[in-house]
Structures are given as structure tokens and as C-alpha cells.
N, C-alpha and C positions, 0 to 999 in steps of 0.2 A: 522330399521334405527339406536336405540341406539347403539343396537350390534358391528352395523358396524364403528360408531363414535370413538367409544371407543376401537377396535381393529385397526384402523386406528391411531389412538394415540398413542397408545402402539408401533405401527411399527414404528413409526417416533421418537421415544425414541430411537431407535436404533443407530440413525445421533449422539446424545448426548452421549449414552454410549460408542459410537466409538474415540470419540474427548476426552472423558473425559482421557479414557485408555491411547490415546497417550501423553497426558497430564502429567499422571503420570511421565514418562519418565525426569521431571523437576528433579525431586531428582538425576537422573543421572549425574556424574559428566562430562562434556566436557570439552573435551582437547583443549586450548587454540592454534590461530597458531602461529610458530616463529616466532620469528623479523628476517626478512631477507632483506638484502643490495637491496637500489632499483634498478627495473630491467625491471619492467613493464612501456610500453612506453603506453602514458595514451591520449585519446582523450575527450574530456569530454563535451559531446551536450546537449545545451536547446533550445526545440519546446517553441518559447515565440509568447505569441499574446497581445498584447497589457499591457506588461510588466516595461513601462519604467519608473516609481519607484521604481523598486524592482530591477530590470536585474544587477545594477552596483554593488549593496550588494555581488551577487551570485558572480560574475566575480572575485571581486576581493578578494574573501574568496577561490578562486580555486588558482589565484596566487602568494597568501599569504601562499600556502602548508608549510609543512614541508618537501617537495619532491624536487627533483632537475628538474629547470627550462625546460631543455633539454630531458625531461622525459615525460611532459604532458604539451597538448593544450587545450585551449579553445573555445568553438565555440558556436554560437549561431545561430539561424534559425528562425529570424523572420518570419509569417504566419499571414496574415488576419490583419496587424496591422494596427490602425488607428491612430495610437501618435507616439510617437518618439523611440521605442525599440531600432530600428537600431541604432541611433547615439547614444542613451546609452551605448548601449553594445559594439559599436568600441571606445568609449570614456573611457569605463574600462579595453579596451586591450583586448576584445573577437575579434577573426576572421569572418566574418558573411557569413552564408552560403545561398544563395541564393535558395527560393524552386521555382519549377516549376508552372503555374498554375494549380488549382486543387486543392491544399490542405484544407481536411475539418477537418481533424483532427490531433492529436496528432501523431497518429501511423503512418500517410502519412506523416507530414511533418520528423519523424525518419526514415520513409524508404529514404527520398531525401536525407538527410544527410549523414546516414551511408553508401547511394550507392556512394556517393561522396569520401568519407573517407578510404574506403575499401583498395586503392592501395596506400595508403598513408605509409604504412609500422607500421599502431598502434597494440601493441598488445589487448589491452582492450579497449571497450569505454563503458563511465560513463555517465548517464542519469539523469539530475537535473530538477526540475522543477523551474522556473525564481523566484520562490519567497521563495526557498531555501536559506541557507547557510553551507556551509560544516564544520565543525570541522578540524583543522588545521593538524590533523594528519588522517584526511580521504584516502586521498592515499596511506600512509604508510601502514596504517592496510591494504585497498586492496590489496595491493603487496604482503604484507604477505599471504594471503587466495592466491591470484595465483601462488604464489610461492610453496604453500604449495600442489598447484593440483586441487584448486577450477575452475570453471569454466562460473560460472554464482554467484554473489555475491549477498547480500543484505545487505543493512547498518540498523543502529538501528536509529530510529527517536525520536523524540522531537518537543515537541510544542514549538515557540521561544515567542510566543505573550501568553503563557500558564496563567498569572495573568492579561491580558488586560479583558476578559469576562467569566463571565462562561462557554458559551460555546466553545472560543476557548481552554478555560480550560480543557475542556469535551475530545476535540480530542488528549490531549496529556495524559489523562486518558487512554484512550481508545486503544493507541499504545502502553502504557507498558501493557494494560492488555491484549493485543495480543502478545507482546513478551513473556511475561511467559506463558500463556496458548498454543498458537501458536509456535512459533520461536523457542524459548529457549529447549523444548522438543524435537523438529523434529531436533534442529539442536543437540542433544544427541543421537540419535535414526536412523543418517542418512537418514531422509526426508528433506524432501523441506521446507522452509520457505516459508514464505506467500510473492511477490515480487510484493510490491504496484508500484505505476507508479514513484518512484523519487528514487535517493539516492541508486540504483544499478550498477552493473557492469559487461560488458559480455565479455568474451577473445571472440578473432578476430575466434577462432576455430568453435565456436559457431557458430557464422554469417556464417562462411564459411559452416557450415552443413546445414544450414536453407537457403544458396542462399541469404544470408543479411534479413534486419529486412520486417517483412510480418504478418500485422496485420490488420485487417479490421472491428473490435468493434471499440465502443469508451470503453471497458473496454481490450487497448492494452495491459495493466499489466499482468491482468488474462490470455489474448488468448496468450502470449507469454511464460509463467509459462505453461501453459496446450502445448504446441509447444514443450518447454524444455524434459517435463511428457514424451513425445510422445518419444522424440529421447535418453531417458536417463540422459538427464542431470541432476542434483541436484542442485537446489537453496541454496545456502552456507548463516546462518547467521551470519555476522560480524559483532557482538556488538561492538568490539574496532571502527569501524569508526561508525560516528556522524553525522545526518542529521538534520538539523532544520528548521524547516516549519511553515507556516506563518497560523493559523485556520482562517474560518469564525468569526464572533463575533456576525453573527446574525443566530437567530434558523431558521428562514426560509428559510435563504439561504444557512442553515446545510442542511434543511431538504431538499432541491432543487440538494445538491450536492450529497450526500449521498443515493439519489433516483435514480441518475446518476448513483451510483456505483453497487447499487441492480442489477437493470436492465441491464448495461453491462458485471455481473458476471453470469446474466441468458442467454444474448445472448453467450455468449461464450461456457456456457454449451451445448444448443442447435446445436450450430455450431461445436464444439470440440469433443464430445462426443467420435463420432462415428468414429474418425479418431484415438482416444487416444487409443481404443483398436481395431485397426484395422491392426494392425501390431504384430511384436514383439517386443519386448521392453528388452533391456540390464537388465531394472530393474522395474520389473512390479510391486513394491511398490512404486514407486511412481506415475505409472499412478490409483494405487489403494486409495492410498490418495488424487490425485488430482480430479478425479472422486465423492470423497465423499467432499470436497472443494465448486467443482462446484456444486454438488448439493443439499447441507447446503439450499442454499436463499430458492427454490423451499417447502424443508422440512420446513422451518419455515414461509413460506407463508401459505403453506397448516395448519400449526397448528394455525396459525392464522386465517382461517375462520373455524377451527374446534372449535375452542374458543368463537368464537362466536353462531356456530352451539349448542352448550352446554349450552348456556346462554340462545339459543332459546329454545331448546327442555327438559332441566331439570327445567326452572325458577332460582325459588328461592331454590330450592333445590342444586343448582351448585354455583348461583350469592353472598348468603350470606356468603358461607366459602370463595369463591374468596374476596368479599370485606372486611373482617376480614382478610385476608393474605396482601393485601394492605399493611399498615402500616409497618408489620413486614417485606415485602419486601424491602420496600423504605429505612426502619433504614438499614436494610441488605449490600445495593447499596452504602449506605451512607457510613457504616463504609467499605464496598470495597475501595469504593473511595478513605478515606482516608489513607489505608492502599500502596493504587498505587501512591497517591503522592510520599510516604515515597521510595518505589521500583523502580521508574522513574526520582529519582534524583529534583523533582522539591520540596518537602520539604512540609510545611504543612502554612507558610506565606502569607499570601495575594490568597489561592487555596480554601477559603472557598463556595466563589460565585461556582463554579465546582464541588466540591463534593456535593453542596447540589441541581443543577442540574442535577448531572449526574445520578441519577434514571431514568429522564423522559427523558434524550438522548439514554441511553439504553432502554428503551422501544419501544421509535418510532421508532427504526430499525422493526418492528414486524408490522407493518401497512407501512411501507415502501416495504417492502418485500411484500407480497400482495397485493399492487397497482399494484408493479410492476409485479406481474403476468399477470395484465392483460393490464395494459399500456405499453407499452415500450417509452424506451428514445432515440432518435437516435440523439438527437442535442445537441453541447455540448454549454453550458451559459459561461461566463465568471465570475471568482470570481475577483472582484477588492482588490489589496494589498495595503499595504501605506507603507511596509519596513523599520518601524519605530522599531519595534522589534528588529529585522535582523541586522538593520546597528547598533544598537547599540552593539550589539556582536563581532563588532570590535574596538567598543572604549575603 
């Protein structure tokens, strides 16, 4: 049983060696895109449920662009709302799209919109989440990547509320330390970015291959990214545009959303899988990397009850060098920490409460992920905003 613990460990090293390698790839220099005159005609949809503090921030951060008027729309798609989204978001000049009944999630109410949209004449549509704010030059930079040949985008994120809590401090850690380990690499290297659910963008070509948006998790980010894998397409990262997003502030209901995410990155493997190599594929490094993406959670689930397994079966022989690395971990996280304020633009001011949580945020993903082996999430919670971040990034 030792034997097999520990050769079982050793294989699942191999998930890390593989990530580390493409990792490498950071030192590779990327080629920025042009500035090119705009030309991309923009749709820009948010699935809001129960939004209406935050809805008027996003609206009017989309038309405030640096883009020309006649170029991109706004639209919103209230779902399940029980406040006043709707006359928020007509009150800030969004369009509202009305969904059919039935919508239980995110990805249905984006399939009603974009089948609404489709014959509209857009070339791209742009997917926000209601407690967003865009960076003013967010469309520009998109144009530029469609211009340039991209076809499915991704924007660089930012916590807006990033000095309100540690913890929301945590998730804007946590997004630059996925843009350099993650993003930043693949986007040197011609892989896929990682294409969370906000702050991307997909030409109309797209849709048109997929039959429009068709997503059935509630992790639609991932099964749409694994959909792209399938047909070829390349998730583009485009640091020049700017997304700013609203965290939690409380750890449990980090821990409540972020269990959400484990669990819909594992139904989509389950689901995905076998359709990702069941074809051919224009470019079968990225249903190669997508494939090792999706199955990341699984791999550190399992090393997470092998971890445990090792504590049962070695004692103290296993538990006293683990709890002697303790410390030297946590200093470890810590000076990470502070080293990704510096690289995330958020500076090192008022980000102490963050860096000196964000040991125990990165851990709980590791008990997270092994819940979720054996729980699954099918229901999505809502996180309440107050847009008090957000709006201030326009005054």
C-alpha cells in the first residue's frame, strides 16, 4: 500500500512538471498587437440576476469607451431578478434583452441573448459580468487582437475592491499569479489562456461554428474554452484591455464560490473529455493542454487525500517534517504575495491584510478540490455587490 501511495505521488508530479515547463515560456518575448483603426462592431452582453447596484457602474464604463459610439452596443439580460436590475440597466442606456422562461443559469441566459443578436450584423460579442468595470481603452485593445487574427480574446483582470479585505485582496493576487504562470506563457508559446467567465470576447465566426453559445455547466467558461480546444480555436491573451472585478470580502463565501468553480471545472472534464479528442483537431496542442487544464482539479484532489493517506500511514515519521515546512511555506506565500502586488500593479499600500492571508487562500483550494470530488455543485448562490469600488473608478 506504501508502494503504491508513493508511486501514485510521483505520477501526479507529472500535472506540475508539465505546467511548470510551459511556465517557462514567460521569459519568451511576446509580440504586442498593433493599434489598428476601429473596425470591430461590438456587442457587449451581461447575464445579471439581481444586479442592481452594480449594473449602472458596468453600463456606463462600456459607454464611456474610448471606441466609436456606432461601433458597440450594450445589452443586458436580466434573469431570475428580484430588485430592480431592469430599470437600472435601461436607466444607464443598456438595451434589455428579454430571456425566455427557463433560465437557470448563466450559460442559458448567454445562449437567449446571443441567439437574439446573431442577425444583428455584430462582429464580436463581449461578455461582462454585472459587477464589472471595463478599462476605457478595453475595446481598442480588442479590435486590435481581431484585427490582428484573434478570434476568441481574453482581458487581463484586476481586483477593484483589491484594499477593501484581505480576502478580496487575495483574488486580485491570485489573477496576476495566473497571468504570469498561466496567460502570459501560453500567450508566448501560442496556447490558450485560461478564459474565466467575464472580460472576453468572441468574433461572430465563432458562434457561427458552434451554431451560437451551447453550454450546459454552471462552469460555462471552462466548457466553452474546452468547445474552442475542440474546434481549433486559440484563446488570445490581451493584457492591453482591462477588467475590474468586484471580490468577495468574506472567506466563506470565497470558500462557497470557489467550490462552485472546482466542481464546474470537474463537470466539464467529465462531460468534455471525450468529445475533445474525438475528432481532429486543426491544432491538437491545444486540446493537449486543454485536457491537462481540465484535469489539474482531479490531480490535486487526489494528492490531497494522498496527503492525508501519508499522515495516516507514515505518523510521525511523514507529519513532523510536514509541520516543520509549515512556517517556511507560509513565509514563502507571503513574500510571493508581496512580490505579485508589485507585478499586478496594485503596489504594496494598504495590500498587507492580503498578503498575509493569502497562504491560507491558496491552500484551501487543496480541500476544496476534494470536496469536490465527491460533492458536486449544480446550483449557482448569488454573491451580493455594493459597487462602491467600481463606481469610484469613474470619479
Amino acid at each position: 500500500m506504501e508502494t503504491f501511495v508513493v508511486a501514485l505521488t510521483l505520477f501526479l508530479k507529472l500535472f506540475t512538471v508539465y505546467f511548470a515547463c510551459v511556465a517557462i515560456f514567460n521569459l519568451k518575448k511576446r509580440r504586442a498587437y498593433p493599434i489598428a483603426p476601429p473596425q470591430t462592431r461590438f456587442a457587449v452582453i451581461v447575464a445579471a440576476r439581481n444586479e442592481e447596484a452594480v449594473i449602472g457602474n458596468l453600463v456606463a464604463s462600456i459607454l464611456s469607451q474610448n471606441y466609436p459610439a456606432a461601433l458597440r452596443d450594450v445589452f443586458v439580460a436580466p434573469n431570475n431578478c428580484t430588485d430592480n436590475t431592469e430599470a437600472a440597466a435601461a436607466a444607464a442606456g443598456a438595451e434589455i434583452i428579454h430571456c425566455l422562461a427557463g433560465v437557470r443559469s448563466k450559460g442559458a441566459a448567454l445562449h437567449q441573448a446571443i441567439a437574439q443578436l446573431r442577425r444583428r450584423g455584430y462582429d464580436a460579442y463581449v461578455v461582462f459580468d454585472a459587477d464589472n468595470v471595463a478599462d476605457p481603452d478595453f475595446l481598442s485593445r480588442m479590435n486590435d487582437a481581431f484585427v490582428a487574427g484573434a478570434r476568441v480574446c481574453k482581458s487581463r483582470m484586476m481586483t477593484a475592491n483589491a484594499r477593501e479585505s484581505g480576502v478580496a485582496g487575495c483574488y486580485g493576487l491570485y489573477f496576476t499569479s495566473f497571468d504570469w504562470i498561466f496567460n502570459r506563457p501560453r500567450s508566448a508559446c501560442g496556447l490558450s489562456a485560461k478564459l474565466v467567465g467575464t472580460g472576453f470576447a468572441v468574433h461572430q465566426e465563432v458562434i457561427e461554428a458552434m451554431g451560437g453559445w451551447n453550454t450546459s455547466t454552471i462552469a460555462e467558461d471552462a466548457e466553452f474554452s474546452a468547445q474552442c480546444a475542440r474546434l481549433g480555436y486559440r484563446v488570445h491573451w490581451v493584457s492591453g484591455a482591462l477588467t475590474y472585478d468586484e471580490a468577495p470580502n468574506s472567506f466563506l463565501l470565497s470558500l462557497r464560490q470557489r467550490k462552485r468553480w472546482c466542481s464546474g471545472v470537474m463537470q466539464v472534464a467529465r462531460q468534455e473529455l471525450g468529445s475533445l479528442w474525438g475528432a481532429r483537431s486543426p491544432r491538437p496542442m491545444l486540446r493537449w493542454d486543454m485536457t491537462m487544464f481540465l484535469m489539474m482539479p482531479f490531480a490535486q484532489a487526489v494528492s490531497g487525500i494522498l496527503l492525508f493517506l501519508n499522515l495516516a500511514l507514515l505518523g510521525e515519521e511523514y507529519a513532523v517534517p510536514l509541520l516543520c515546512l509549515l512556517p517556511v511555506s507560509y513565509l514563502g506565500t507571503v513574500l510571493l504575495g508581496t512580490v505579485l502586488c508589485l507585478l499586478g500593479g496594485y503596489g504594496l499600500r494598504g495590500m498587507l491584510p492580503a498578503v498575509l492571508v493569502f497562504p491560507v487562500f491558496m491552500a484551501s483550494w487543496l480541500p476544496l478540490q476534494v470536496v469536490s470530488l465527491f460533492k458536486d455543485t449544480k446550483k449557482w448562490h448569488a454573491v451580493a455587490h455594493t459597487g462602491r469600488q467600481t463606481a469610484a473608478l469613474h470619479m
